[in-house]
C-alpha positions as CSV (number, residue, x, y, z in Angstrom):
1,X,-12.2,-50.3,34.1
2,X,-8.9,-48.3,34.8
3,X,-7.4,-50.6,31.8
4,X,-10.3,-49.4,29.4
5,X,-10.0,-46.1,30.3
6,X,-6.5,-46.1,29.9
7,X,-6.5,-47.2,26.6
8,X,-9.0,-45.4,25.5
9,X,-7.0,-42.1,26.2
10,X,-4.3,-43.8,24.4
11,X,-6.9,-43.9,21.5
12,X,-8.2,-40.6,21.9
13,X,-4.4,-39.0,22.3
14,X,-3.3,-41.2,19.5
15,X,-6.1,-39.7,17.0
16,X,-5.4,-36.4,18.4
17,X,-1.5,-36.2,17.5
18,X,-2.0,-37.8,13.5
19,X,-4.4,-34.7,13.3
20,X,-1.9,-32.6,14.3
21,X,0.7,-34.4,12.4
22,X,-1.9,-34.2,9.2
23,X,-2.6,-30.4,9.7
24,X,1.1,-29.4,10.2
25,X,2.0,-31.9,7.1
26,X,-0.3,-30.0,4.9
27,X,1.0,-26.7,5.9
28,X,4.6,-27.8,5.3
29,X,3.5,-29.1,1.5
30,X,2.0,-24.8,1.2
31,X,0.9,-24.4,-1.5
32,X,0.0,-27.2,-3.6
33,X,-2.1,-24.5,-6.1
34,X,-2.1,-21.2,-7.6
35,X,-2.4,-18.0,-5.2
36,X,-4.8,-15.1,-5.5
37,X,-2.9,-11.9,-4.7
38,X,-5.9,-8.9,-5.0
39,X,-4.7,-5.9,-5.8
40,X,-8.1,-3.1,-4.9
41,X,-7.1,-0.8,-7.2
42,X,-6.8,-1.0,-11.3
43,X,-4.0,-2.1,-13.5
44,X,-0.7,0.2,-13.6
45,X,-1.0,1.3,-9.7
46,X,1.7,0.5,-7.3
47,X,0.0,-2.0,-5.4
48,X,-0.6,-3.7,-8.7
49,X,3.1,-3.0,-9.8
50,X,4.5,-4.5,-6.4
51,X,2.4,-7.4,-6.7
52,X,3.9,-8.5,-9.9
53,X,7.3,-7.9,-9.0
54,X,7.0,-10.2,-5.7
55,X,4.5,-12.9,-7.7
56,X,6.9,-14.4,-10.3
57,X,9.7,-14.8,-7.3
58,X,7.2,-16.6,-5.4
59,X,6.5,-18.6,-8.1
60,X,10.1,-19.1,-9.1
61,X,10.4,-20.7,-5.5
62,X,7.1,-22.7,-5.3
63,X,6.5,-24.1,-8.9
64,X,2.8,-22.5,-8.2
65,X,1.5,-19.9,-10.1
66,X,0.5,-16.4,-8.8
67,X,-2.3,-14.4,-10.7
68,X,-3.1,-10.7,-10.1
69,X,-6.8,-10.4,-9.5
70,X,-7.8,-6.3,-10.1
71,X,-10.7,-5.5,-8.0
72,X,-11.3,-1.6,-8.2
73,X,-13.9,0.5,-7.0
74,X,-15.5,1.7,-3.8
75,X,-11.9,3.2,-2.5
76,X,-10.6,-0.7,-2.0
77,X,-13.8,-1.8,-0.3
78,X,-14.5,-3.7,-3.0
79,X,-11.6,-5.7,-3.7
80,X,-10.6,-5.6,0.0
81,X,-13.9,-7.5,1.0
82,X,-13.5,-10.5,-1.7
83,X,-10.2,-11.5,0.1
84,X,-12.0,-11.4,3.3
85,X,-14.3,-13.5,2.2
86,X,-12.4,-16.2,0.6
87,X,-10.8,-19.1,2.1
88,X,-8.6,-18.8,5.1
89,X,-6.0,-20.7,3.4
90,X,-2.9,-18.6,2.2
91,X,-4.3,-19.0,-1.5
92,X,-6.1,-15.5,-0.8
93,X,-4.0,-12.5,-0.2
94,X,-4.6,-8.8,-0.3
95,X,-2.0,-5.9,-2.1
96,X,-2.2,-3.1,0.5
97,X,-0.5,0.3,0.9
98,X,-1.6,2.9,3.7
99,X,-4.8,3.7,2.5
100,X,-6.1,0.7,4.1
101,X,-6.3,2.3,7.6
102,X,-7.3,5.5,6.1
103,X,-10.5,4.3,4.4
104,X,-12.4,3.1,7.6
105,X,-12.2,6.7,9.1
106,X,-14.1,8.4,5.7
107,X,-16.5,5.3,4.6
108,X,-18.0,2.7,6.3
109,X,-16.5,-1.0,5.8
110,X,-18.2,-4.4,5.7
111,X,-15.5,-5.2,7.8
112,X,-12.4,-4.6,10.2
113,X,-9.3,-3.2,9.0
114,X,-7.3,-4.9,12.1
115,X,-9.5,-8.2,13.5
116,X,-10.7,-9.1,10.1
117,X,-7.0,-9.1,8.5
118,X,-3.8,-11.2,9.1
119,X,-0.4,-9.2,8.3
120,X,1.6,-11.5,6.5
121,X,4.8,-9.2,4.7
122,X,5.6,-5.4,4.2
123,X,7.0,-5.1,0.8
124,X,8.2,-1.5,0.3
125,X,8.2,1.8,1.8
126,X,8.3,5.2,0.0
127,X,7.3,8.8,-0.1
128,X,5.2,10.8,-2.5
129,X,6.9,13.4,-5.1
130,X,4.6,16.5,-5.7
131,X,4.6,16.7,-9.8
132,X,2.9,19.6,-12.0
133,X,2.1,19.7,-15.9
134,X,4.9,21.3,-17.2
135,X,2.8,24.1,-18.1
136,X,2.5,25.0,-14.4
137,X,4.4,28.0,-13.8
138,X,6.1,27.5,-10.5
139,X,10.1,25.8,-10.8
140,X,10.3,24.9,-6.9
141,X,7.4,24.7,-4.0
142,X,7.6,27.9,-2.8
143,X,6.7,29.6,-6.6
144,X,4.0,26.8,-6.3
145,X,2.6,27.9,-3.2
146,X,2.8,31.0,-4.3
147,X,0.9,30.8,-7.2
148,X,-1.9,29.1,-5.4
149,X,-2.3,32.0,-2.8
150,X,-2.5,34.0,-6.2
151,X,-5.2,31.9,-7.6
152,X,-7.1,30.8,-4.5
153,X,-9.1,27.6,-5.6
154,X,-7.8,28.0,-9.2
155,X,-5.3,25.2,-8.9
156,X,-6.9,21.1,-8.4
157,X,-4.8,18.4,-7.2
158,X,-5.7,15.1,-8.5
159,X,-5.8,12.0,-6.0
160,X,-6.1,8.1,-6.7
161,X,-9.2,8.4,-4.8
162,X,-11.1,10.0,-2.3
163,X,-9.6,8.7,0.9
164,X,-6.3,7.8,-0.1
165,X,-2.8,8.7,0.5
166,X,-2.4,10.7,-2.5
167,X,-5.6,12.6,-1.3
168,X,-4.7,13.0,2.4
169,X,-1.4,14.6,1.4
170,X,-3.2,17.0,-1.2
171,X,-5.2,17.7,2.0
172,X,-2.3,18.1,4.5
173,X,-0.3,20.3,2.0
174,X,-3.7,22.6,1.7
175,X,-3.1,22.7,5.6
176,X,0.3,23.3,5.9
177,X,0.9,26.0,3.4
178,X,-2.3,27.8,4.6
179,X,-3.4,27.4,0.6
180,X,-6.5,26.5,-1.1
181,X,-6.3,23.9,-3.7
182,X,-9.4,21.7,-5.3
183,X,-9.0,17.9,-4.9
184,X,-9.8,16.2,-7.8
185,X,-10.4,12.2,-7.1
186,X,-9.4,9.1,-9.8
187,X,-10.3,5.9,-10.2
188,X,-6.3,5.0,-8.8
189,X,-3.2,6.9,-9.8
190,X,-2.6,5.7,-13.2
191,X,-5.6,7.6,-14.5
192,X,-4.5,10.6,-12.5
193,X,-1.7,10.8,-14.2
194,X,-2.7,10.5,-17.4
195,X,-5.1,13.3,-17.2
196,X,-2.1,15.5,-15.5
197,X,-0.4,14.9,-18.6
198,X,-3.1,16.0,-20.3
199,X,-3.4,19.0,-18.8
200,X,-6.5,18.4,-16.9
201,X,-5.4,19.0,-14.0
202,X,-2.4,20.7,-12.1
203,X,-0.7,18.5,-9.9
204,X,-0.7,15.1,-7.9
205,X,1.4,13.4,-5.4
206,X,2.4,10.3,-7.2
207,X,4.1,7.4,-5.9
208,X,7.6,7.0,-7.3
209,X,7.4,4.0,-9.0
210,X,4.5,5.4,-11.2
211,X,6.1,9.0,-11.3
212,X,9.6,8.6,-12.3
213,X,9.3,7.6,-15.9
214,X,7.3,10.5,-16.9
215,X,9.5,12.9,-15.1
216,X,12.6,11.1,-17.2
217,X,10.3,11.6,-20.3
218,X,9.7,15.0,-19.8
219,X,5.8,14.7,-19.5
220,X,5.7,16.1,-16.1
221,X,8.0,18.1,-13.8
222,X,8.8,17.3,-10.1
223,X,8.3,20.2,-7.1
224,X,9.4,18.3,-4.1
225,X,8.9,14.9,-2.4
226,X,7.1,14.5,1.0
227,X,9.7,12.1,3.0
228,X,12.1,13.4,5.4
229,X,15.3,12.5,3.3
230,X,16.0,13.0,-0.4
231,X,15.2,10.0,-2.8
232,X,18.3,8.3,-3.8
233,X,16.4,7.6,-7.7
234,X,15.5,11.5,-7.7
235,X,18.9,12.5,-5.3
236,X,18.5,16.1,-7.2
237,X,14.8,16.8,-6.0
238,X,14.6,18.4,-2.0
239,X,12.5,17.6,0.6
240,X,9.0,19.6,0.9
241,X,10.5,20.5,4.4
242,X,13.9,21.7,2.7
243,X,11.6,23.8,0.5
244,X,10.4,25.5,3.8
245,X,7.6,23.8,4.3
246,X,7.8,22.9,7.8
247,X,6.6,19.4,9.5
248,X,5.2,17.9,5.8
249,X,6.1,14.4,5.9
250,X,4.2,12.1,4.2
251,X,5.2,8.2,4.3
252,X,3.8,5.1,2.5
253,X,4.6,1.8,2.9
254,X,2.7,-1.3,1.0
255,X,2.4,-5.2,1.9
256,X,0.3,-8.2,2.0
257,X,-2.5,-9.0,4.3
258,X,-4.5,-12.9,4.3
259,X,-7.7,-13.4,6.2
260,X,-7.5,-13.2,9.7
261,X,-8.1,-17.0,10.4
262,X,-5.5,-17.5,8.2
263,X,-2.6,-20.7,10.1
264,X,0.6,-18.9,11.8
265,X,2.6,-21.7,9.8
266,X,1.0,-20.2,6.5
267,X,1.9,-16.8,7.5
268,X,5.2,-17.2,8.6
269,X,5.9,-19.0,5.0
270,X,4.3,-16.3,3.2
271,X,6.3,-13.6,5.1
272,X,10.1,-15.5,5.6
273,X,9.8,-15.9,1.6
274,X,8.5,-12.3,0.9
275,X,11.8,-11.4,3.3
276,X,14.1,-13.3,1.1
277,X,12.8,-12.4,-2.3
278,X,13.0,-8.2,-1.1
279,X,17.1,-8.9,-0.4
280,X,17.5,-10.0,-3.7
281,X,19.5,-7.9,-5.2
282,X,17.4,-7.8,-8.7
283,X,14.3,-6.8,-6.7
284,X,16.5,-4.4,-4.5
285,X,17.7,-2.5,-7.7
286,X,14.3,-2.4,-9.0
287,X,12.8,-1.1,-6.3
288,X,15.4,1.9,-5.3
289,X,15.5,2.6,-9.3
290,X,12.0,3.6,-8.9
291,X,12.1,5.6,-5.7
292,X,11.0,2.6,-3.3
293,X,12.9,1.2,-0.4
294,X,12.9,-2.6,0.3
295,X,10.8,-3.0,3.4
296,X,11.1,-6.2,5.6
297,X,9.3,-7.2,8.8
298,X,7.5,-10.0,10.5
299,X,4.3,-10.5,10.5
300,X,4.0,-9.2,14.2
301,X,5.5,-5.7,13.7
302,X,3.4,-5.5,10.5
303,X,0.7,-5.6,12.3
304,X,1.5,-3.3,15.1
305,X,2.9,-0.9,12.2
306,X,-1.2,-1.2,10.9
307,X,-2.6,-0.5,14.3
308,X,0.1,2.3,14.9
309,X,-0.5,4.2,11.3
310,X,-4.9,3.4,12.4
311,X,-4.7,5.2,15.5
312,X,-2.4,8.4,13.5
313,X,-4.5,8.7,10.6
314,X,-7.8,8.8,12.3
315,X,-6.5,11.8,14.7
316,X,-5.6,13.5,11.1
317,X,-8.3,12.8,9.8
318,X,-11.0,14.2,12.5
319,X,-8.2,17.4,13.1
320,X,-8.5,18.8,9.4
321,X,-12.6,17.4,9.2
322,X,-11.9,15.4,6.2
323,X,-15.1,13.6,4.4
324,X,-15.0,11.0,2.0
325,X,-16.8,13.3,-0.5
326,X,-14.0,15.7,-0.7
């Protein structure tokens, strides 16, 4: 009996450690088809600009194609919940920026912004410049501020949606400059700029990357930027803080996110490659050129950055008695 059992175990370990062997195998070959990447917001963004920078690279390594799926609509609810839905198997992956733990606090989700989510890769960090129609007669914050204490409620501030970054720092600015300003929400930021170049509206904080080519056209004019350092593709351009508007600092950083049942092994590929396509020089330059800074992590501090930048934006958020319909 002791001999049957014996090699029965034998059996049972034998079957157990090809399984392994089989499932570590198959994430080694990752991936063996195209990748999803999901941006939540429409084309032109920044989350649907980063994607396509990182996407050919990952192609370039992998001989697998990566397609840009658009989902916009219901402040990144929509496009958020299709990649936690889909398969757990790295061929899924989400385009985030900050707004992902803002949303939560104004709306309420079909899912969890940390236990429903894996952090696989920050991708790049920047700050927000403060740009007016040149029309707008204010040449520095302080004639802007001005001018709204002038015209209380007069002056709107367009956002890439109710909830967002963009419309947390129009918020925040309101706050800190003890001004009144209406907030005027978009369907993401490339609309938003293209009705403040239209004169529709009066101002927005922009992402760089979207910003910058306007500013160098002449379409719009830049106030200040929200970081606590000067942008080294807009060196000339102060701080908001600088401009004497004390403790404004607004941050953004953006990355990828996989469903949360997602293999470690996948995740670490996903995020070691992401790390070595952000030092590449090309994609360094590219970044930087458009006011971005190359951001690398692991996975692990990702995710505590997530739960970190949850727990601050919900304290904001209750303080100033922000709703979604704002």
């Amino acid at each position: 009996m002791t001999k049957i059992c014996t090699t029965l175990a034998l059996r049972i370990t034998a079957g157990i450690l090809l399984g392994l062997a089989a499932s570590a195998g198959a994430q080694q070959v990752y991936p063996t088809k195209s990748i999803r990447i999901i941006s939540p917001y429409p084309p032109g963004g920044t989350t649907d600009i980063l994607a396509r920078l990182v996407g050919p690279k990952l192609t370039e390594s992998w001989g697998q194609q990566v397609i840009v799926d658009n989902r916009p609509g219901g402040n990144t609810i929509i496009g958020s919940e299709v990649m936690v839905k889909s398969p757990p198997d790295g061929y899924t992956l989400l385009s985030i920026l900050t707004s992902h733990v803002i949303v939560p606090n104004l709306a309420p989700t079909p899912y969890d912004v940390v236990k429903d989510f894996a952090a696989v890769a920050t991708i790049a960090s920047t700050q927000l410049v403060l740009v007016v129609h040149p029309s707008v007669p204010a040449g520095n914050l302080q004639e802007l501020i001005a001018l709204a204490k002038g015209k209380p409620g007069q002056l709107d501030y367009g956002s890439g949606g109710s909830g967002t970054v963009t419309h947390l720092a129009g918020e925040f600015f309101n706050i800190q400059a003890g001004i009144k300003t209406q907030h005027i929400p978009y369907k993401g930021s490339a609309q938003a700029l293209t009705d403040l170049m239209g004169g529709q509206i009066h101002m927005y904080f922009s992402p760089p990357i979207v910003a910058i080519p306007h500013l160098r056209s002449g379409r719009l004019k830049a106030i200040a930027i929200s970081g606590d350092t000067r942008l080294s593709a807009l060196p000339e351009l102060p701080t908001a803080i600088e401009s004497g508007l004390k403790g404004f600092v607004v941050n953004i950083w953006y990355g990828l996110l996989a469903p949360a049942a997602t293999p470690r092994a996948i995740i670490d590929k996903l995020g070691s490659e992401v790390a070595r396509i952000l030092a590449m020089p090309d994609i360094r330059e590219k970044l930087l050129s458009q006011g971005m800074e190359p951001f690398i992590s692991t996975p692990d501090q990702f995710a505590a950055l997530i739960k970190a930048d949850l727990a601050k934006f919900t304290r904001i958020i209750k303080t100033a008695n922000i709703k979604l319909e704002q």
